[in-house]
ZADREN-38161 format. One record per residue (C-alpha): y, z, x; residue number from 1. Coordinates in Angstrom, 2 decimals, padded with zeros to 5 digits. Layout:
<pts>
PT     north        up      east   milum
PT         Y         Z         X     NUM
...
</pts>
This chain:
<pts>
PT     north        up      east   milum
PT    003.48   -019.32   -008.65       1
PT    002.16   -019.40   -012.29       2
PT    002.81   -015.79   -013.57       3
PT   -000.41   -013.76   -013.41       4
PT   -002.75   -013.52   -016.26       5
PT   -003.83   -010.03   -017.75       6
PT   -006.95   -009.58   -018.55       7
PT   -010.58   -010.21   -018.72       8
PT   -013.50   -012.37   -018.82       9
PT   -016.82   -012.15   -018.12      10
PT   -019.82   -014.34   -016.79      11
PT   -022.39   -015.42   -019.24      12
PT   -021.14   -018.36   -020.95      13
PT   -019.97   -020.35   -017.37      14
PT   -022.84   -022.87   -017.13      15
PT   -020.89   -023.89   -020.82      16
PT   -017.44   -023.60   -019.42      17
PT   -018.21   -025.78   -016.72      18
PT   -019.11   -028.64   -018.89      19
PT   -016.12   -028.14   -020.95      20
PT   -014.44   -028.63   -017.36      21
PT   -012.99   -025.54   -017.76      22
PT   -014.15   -024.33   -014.04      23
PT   -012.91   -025.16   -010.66      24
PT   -015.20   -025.89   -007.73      25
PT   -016.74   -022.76   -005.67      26
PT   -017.62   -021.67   -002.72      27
PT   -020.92   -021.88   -001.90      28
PT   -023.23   -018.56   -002.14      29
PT   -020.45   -016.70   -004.21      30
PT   -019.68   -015.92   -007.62      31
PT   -016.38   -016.35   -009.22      32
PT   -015.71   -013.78   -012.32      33
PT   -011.90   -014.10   -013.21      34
PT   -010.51   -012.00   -015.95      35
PT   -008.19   -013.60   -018.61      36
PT   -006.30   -013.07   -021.69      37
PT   -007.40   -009.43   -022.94      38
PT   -007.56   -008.93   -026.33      39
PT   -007.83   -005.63   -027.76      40
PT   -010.23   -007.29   -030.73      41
PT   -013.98   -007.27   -029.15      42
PT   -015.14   -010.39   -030.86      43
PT   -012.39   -012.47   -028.67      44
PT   -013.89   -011.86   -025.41      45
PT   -014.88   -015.41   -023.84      46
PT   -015.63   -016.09   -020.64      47
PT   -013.82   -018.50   -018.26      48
PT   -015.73   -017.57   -015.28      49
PT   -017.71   -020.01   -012.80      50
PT   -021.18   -021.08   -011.58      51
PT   -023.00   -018.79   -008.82      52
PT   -024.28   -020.88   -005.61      53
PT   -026.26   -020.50   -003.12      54
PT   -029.57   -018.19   -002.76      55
PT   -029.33   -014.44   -004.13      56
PT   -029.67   -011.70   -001.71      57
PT   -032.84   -009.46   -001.60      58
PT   -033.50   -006.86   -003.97      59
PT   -033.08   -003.38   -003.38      60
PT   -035.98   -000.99   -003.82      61
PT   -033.83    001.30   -005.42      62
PT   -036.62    002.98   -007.81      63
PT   -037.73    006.05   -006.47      64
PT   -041.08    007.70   -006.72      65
PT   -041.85    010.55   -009.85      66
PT   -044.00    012.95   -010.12      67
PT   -045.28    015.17   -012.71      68
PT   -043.85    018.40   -013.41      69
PT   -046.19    021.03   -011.91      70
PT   -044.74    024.22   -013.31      71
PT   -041.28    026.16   -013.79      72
PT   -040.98    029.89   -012.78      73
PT   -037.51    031.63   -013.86      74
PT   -035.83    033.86   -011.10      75
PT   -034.50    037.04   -011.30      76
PT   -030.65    035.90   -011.93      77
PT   -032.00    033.65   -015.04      78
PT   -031.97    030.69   -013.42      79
PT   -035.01    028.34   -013.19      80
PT   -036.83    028.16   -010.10      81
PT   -038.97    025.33   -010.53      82
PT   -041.94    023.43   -009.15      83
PT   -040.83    019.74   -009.99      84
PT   -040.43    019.06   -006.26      85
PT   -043.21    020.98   -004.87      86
PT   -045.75    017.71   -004.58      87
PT   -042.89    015.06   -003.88      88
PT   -043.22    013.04   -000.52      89
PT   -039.37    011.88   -001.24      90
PT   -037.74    014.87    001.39      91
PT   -034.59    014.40   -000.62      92
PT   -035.91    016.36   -003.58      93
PT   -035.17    019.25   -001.69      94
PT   -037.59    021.50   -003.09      95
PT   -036.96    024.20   -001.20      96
PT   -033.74    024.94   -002.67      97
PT   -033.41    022.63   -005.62      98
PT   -032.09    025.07   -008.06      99
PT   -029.48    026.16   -005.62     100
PT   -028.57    022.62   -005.60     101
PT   -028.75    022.37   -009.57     102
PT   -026.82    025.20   -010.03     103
PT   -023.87    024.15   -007.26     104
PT   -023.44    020.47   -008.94     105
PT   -023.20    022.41   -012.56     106
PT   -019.99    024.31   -011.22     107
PT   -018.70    021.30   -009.49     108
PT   -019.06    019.23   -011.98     109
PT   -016.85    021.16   -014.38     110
PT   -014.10    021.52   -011.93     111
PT   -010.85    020.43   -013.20     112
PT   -009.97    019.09   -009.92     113
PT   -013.05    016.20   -010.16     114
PT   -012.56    016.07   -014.51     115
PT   -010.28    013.12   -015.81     116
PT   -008.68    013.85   -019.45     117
PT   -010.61    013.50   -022.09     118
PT   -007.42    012.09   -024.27     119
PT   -005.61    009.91   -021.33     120
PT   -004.96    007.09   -023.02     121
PT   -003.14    008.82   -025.62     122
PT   -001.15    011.34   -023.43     123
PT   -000.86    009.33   -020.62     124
PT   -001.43    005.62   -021.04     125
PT    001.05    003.67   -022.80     126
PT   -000.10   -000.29   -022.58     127
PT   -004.21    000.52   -021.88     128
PT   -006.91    000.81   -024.89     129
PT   -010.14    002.24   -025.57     130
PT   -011.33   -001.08   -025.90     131
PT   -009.72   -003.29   -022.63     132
PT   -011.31    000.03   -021.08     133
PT   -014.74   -000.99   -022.20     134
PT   -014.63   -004.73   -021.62     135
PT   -013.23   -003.92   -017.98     136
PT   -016.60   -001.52   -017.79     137
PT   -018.54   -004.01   -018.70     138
PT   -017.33   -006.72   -016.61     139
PT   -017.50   -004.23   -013.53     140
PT   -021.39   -004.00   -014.46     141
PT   -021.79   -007.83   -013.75     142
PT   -019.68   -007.63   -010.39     143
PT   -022.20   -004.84   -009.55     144
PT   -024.90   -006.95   -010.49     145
PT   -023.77   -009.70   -008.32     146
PT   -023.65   -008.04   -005.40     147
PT   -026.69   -006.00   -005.41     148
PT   -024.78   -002.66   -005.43     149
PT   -026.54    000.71   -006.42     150
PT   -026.38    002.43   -009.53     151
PT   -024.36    005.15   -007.83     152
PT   -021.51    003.10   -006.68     153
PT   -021.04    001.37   -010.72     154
PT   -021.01    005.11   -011.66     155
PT   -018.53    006.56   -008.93     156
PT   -016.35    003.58   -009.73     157
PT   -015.86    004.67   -013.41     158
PT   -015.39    007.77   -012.15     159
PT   -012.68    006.83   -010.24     160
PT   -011.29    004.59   -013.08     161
PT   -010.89    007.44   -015.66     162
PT   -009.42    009.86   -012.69     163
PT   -007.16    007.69   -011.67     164
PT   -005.60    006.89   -015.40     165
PT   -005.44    010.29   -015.68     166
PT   -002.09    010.83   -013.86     167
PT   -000.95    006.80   -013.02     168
PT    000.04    004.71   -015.95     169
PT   -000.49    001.42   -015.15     170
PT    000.41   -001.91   -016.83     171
PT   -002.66   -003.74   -018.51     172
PT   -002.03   -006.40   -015.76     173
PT   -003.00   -004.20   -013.35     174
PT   -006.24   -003.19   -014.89     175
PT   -008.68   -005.52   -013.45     176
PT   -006.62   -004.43   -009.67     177
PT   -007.69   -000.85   -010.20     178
PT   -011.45   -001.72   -010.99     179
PT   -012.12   -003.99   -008.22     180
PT   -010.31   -001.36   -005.99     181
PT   -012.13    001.41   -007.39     182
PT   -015.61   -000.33   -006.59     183
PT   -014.65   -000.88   -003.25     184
PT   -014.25    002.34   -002.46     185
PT   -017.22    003.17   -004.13     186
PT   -019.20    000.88   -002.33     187
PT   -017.77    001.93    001.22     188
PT   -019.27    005.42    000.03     189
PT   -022.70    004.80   -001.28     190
PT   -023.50    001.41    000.29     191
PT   -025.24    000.05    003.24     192
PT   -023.35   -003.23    003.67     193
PT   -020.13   -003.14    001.34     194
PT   -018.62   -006.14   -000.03     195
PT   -015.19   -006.25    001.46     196
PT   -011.75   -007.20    000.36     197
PT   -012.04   -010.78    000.13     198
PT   -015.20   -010.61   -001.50     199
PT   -013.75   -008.85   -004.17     200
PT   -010.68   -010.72   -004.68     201
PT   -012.61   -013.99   -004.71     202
PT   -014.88   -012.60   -007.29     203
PT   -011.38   -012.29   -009.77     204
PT   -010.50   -015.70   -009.01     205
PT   -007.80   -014.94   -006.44     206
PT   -005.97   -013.30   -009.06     207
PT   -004.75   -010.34   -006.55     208
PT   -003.61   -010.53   -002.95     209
PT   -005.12   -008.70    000.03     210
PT   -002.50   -006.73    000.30     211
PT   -002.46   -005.81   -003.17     212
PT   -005.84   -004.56   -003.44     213
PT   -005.69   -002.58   -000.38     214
PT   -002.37   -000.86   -002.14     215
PT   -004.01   -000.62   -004.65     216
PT   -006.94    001.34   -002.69     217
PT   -004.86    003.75   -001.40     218
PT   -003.29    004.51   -004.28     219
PT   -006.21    005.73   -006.04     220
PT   -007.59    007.39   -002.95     221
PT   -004.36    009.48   -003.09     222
PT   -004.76    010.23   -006.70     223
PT   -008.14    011.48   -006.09     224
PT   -006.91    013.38   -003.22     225
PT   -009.97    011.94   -001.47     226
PT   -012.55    013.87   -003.81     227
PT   -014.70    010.93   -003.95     228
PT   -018.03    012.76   -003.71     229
PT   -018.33    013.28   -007.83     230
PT   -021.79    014.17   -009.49     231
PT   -022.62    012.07   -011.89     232
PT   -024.69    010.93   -014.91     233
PT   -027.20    009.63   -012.32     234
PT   -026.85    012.42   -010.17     235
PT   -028.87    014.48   -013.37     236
PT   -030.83    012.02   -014.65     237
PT   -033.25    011.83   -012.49     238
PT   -034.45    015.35   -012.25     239
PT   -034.08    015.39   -016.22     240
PT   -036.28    012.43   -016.34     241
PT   -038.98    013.77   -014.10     242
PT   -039.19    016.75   -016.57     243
PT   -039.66    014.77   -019.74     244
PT   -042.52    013.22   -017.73     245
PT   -044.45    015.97   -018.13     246
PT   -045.65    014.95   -021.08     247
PT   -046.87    011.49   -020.13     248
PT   -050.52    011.48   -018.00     249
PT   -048.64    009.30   -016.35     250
PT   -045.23    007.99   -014.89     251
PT   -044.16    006.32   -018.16     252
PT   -041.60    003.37   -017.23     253
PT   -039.97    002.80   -020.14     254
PT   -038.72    006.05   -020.26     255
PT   -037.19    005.88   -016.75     256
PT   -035.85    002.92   -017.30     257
PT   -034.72    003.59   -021.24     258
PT   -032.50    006.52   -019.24     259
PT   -030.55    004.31   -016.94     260
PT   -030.46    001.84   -019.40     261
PT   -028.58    004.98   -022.52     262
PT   -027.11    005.70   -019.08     263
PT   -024.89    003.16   -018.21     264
PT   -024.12    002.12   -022.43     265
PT   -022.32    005.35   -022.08     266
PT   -020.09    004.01   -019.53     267
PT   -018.64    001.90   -022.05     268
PT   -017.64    004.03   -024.11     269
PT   -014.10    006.57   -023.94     270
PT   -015.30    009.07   -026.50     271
PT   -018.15    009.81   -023.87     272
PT   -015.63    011.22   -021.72     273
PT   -015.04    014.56   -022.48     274
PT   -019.13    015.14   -022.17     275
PT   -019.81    016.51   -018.79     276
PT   -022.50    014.37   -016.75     277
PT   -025.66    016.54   -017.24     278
PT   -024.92    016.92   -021.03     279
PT   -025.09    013.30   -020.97     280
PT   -027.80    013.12   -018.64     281
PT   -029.45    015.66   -020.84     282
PT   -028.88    013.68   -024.23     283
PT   -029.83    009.96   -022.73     284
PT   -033.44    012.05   -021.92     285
PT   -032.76    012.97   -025.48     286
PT   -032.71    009.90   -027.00     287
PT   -034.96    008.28   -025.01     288
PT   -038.14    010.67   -025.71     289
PT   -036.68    009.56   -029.20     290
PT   -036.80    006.22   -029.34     291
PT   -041.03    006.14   -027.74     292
PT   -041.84    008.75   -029.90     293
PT   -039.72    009.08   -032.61     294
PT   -042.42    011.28   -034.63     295
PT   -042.07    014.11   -032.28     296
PT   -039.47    016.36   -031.42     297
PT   -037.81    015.20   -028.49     298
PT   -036.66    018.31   -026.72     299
PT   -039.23    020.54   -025.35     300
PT   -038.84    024.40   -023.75     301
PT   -039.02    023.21   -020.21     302
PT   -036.08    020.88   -021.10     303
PT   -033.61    023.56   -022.42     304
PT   -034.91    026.08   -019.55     305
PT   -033.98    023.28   -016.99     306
PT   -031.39    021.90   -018.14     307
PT   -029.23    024.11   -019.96     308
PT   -028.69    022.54   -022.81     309
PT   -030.16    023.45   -026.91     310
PT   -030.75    020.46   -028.98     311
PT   -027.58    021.71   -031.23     312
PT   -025.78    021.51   -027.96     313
PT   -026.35    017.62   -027.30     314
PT   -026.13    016.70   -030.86     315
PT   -022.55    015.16   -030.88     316
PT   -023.09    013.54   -027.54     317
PT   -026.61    012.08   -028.88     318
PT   -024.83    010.45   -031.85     319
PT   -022.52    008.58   -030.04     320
PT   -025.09    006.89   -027.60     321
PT   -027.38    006.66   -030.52     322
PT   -024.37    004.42   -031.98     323
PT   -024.34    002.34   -028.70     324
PT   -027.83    001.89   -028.30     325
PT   -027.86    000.33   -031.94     326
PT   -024.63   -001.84   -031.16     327
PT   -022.70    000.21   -033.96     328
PT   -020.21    001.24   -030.84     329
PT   -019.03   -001.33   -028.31     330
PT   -022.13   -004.25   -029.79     331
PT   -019.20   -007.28   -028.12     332
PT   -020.05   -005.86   -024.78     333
PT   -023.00   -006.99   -023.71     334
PT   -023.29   -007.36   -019.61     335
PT   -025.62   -004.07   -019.79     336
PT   -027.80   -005.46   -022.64     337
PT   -028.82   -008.94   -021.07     338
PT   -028.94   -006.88   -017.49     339
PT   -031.99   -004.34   -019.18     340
PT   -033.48   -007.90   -020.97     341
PT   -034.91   -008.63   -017.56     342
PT   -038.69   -008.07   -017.21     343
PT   -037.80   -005.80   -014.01     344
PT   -036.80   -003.23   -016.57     345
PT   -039.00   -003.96   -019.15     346
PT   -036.68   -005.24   -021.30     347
PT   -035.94   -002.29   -022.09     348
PT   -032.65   -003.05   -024.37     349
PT   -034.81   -004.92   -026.72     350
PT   -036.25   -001.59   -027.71     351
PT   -033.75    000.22   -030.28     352
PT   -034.53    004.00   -031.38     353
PT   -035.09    004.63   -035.64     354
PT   -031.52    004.39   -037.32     355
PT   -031.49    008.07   -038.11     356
PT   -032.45    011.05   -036.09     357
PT   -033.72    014.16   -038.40     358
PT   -031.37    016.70   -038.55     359
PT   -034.38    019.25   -037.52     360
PT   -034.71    017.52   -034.38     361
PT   -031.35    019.32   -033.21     362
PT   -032.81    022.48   -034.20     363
PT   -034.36    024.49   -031.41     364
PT   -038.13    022.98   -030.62     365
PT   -041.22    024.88   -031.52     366
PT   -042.31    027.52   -028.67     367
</pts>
């Protein structure tokens, strides 16, 4: 058996690949996405992947319904008790206790317990990088792409990624094992119909057996200690985002989908992870009011009530999605770029924000 090949490779140049002769036969209806040779120099990445057959499955309705902020009342402890929910039909916006809810994920979401180190691959990590991290991130965004899966599975499995490196180092070969892993576990959380094992190994070319990936799965689930129930970016975003609509007359796409789009870049990314999810929530909302309207300040008063966060506070975070969104950080890895080219979201990637923010615009808005 030929010795296993470490690292990674992505899908967009296979239609080429196969005329070179470079790709195998498939099965039909299934999408092969092997990882090869990984580099730690982004402008190396090519892709030796293989030809998708066979009809796609349907398309989620994933999008959920917003409505305009109606008004925000503060309580007595300081906290905002707010309207945003009060003329939703979706019952999950809870709007009976919403900033009970707000207030509980804030706390858990700091909890050391659910937190992976902000410096792993320095203190922990011996054979991993910053950047195999990234192209492994952005390969795992076309495997979740292929098979339909929810935001909030591609953001619990990064989740689970960073944890898990945390306290295991792992050779590089093993790198593309722990992603697919992570994502299934992931997807037997959040989805409907999970892919399963085999899916998953045929979808890295075979590369791992079953047994493998289902050590592999335990593993991490031990890590975790079976936490698995994380808040995340997404998990902010959307109340965020239904805030900043406030000032549109109405529900303003782009910036919806300008948010998940800022979301996910900052998945790439390592630096991003000593940011707590709502301050990145908070700064993608940020720098998307930014990038529409980049002539007005982009945090208002009923963002920093709601949220938590000053403009001074988000600053840092800003800059470094800022640098993403202009390809300054991480421009090789492009899965999430061509994915928000589609005209389901607008193509939203094509839309970059002015190269420089004003400093002012980190200074506390105008009451």
């Amino acid at each position: 058996m030929a010795e296993q090949e470490n690292c990674m490779r992505v899908t967009r140049w296979a239609k080429k690949r196969a005329a070179d002769g470079l790709i195998v036969e498939q099965q039909p209806g299934k999408k092969r996405v092997a990882l090869r040779e990984i580099k730690d120099f982004p402008n190396q990445i090519q892709n030796l992947g293989s030809k998708l057959h066979g009809p796609k499955k349907t398309k989620q309705q994933a999008k959920k319904k917003v409505k305009k902020i109606v008004k925000v009342e503060k309580g007595t402890n300081g906290v905002e008790k707010d309207g945003i929910d009060s003329k939703s039909d979706d019952p999950q916006m809870c709007s009976a206790y919403v900033s009970d809810i707000y207030e509980y994920l804030r706390q858990m979401e700091a909890q050391e317990k659910r937190r992976p180190l902000c410096d792993y691959l320095e203190k922990v990590q011996k054979d991993i990088t910053a950047n195999m991290r990234g192209i492994l991130v952005d390969w795992l965004v076309e495997v979740a792409e292929e098979y339909k899966l929810l935001s909030d599975t591609l953001y619990l499995t990064i989740d689970y990624i960073d944890r898990f490196l945390s306290k295991n180092p792992i050779p590089r070969q093993k790198l593309q094992l722990l992603g697919v892993s992570s994502m299934l576990i992931a997807s037997k959380y959040e989805e409907i119909s999970p892919p399963n094992v085999e899916d998953f190994r045929y979808i890295t070319d075979n590369t791992y057996t079953k047994q493998e990936v289902v050590k592999m799965e335990g593993d991490v689930l031990n890590a975790l200690k079976f936490e698995l129930g994380n808040p995340t970016i997404k998990t902010f975003l959307g109340k965020f985002t239904q805030i900043a609509q406030q000032d549109y007359k109405s529900e303003n796409l782009q910036l919806e989908f300008l948010g998940y789009y800022l979301a996910e870049l900052s998945l790439l990314d390592y630096s991003c992870i000593k940011f707590l999810p709502s301050m990145v929530a908070a700064a993608v909302v940020f720098l998307s009011r930014f990038t529409l309207k980049p002539e007005v300040h982009p945090w208002s008063q009923s963002l920093q009530d709601y949220t938590g966060y000053k403009p001074a506070d988000l600053k840092e975070c800003v800059s470094v999605i800022h640098d993403l969104q202009l390809s300054r950080r991480r421009g090789s890895l492009v899965a999430l770029r061509e994915k928000y080219k589609q005209p389901k979201f607008k193509s939203i990637s094509t839309l970059l924000s002015p190269i420089h923010i004003p400093d002012s615009y980190f200074e506390d808005p105008t009451m």
